[in-house]
Structures are given as C-alpha cells and as structure tokens.
N, C-alpha and C positions, 0 to 999 in steps of 0.2 A: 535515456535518462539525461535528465538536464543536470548542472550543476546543482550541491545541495544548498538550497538556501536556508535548511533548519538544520540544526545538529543537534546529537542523542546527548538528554539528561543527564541517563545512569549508564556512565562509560565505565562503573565500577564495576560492573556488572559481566559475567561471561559471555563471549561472543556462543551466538547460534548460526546455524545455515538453513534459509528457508530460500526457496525456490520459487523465483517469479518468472513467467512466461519462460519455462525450459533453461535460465540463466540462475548460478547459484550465486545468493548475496549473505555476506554478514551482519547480524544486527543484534542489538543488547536483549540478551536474555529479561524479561519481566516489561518489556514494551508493550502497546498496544499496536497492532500491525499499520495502521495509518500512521505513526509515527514514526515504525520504523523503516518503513517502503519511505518517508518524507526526507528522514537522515538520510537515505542515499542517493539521493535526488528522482524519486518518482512522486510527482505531482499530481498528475490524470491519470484516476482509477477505472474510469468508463466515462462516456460521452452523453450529452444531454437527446433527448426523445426526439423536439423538437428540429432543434436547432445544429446536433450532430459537436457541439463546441464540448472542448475536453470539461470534465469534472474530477472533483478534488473535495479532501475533506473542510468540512464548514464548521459543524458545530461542534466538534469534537464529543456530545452526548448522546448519540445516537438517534438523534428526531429529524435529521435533514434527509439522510439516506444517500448524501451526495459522496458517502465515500463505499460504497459497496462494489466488491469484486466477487470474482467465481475463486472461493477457501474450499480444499480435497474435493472438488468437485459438486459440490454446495455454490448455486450460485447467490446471487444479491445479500452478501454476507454482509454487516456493516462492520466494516473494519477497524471503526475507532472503538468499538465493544470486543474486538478479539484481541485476547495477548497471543503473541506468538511463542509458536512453537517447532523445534528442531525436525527440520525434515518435510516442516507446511509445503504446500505447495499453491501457489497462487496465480491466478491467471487473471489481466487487467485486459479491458479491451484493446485488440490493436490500433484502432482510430483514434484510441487517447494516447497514447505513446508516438503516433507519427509525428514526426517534424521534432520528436525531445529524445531520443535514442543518439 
C-alpha cells in the first residue's frame, strides 16, 4: 500500500473490518469499496490485458471496469458499485500491488 493520497468523506460514520489480500483493514461504514481500499492507500485494483501496468478506479460509475477485483470470491466485481461490508473479503491482483506494499 502506498501512502493515502484520498481520505474518507464519512468519518462519521462507524469503522468496519474488511479483508484484503489475507490483511485486515478499517474503513467507514456506508463507503463504496473503491473508495475505501483508496482511503487507505490501495491504488491498483488489477493490472491492464495488455500492457500488465497497474489499474485503478476511473469513472467512479461503474462503465470503465477499471476498478474490479475478486469480492467473496466473485471475481471482476466493479468496486466503485459495491458498498462495503463487515467481514468482505477482497482479493486485488498481486501485480498491481508490487512495488506499492
């Protein structure tokens, strides 16, 4: 994880624990999950076809597909359409996380 470059909206909000890549993180209850993997500096959700280079959320409405990860086992989820939830568990590719851990 990189440093965060965005921070969470609704810090009013109760802290939850969801579960990325076997590591447990905190994040505001009533989030949409690409926001709140972004509050805690996760960037790259998975890697492009081509080119192998990390990807990240774009459009934040769900038409890019640039922020999908594998949600309970459900892969190509688009993340900026899920809110999160206590106990998710999420898996982002290892290729987009190297070199940002």
């Amino acid at each position: 994880m990189t440093e965060p470059r965005f921070r969470a909206t609704q810090t009013d909000t109760p802290l939850i624990d969801v579960v990325v890549n076997n590591t447990t993180i905190s994040v505001h209850k009533g989030q949409n999950l690409a926001a709140a993997l972004l509050s805690t500096g996760i960037d790259a959700f998975h890697c492009s076809a081509r080119l192998h280079e990390p990807r990240g959320p774009f459009c934040f409405m769900g038409s890019c597909f640039q922020c999908v990860a594998t949600v309970d086992d459900r892969s190509n989820i688009r993340t900026c359409r899920t809110p999160v939830r206590a106990g998710m568990r999420v898996e982002i590719d290892a290729m987009a996380m190297k070199d940002r851990v």
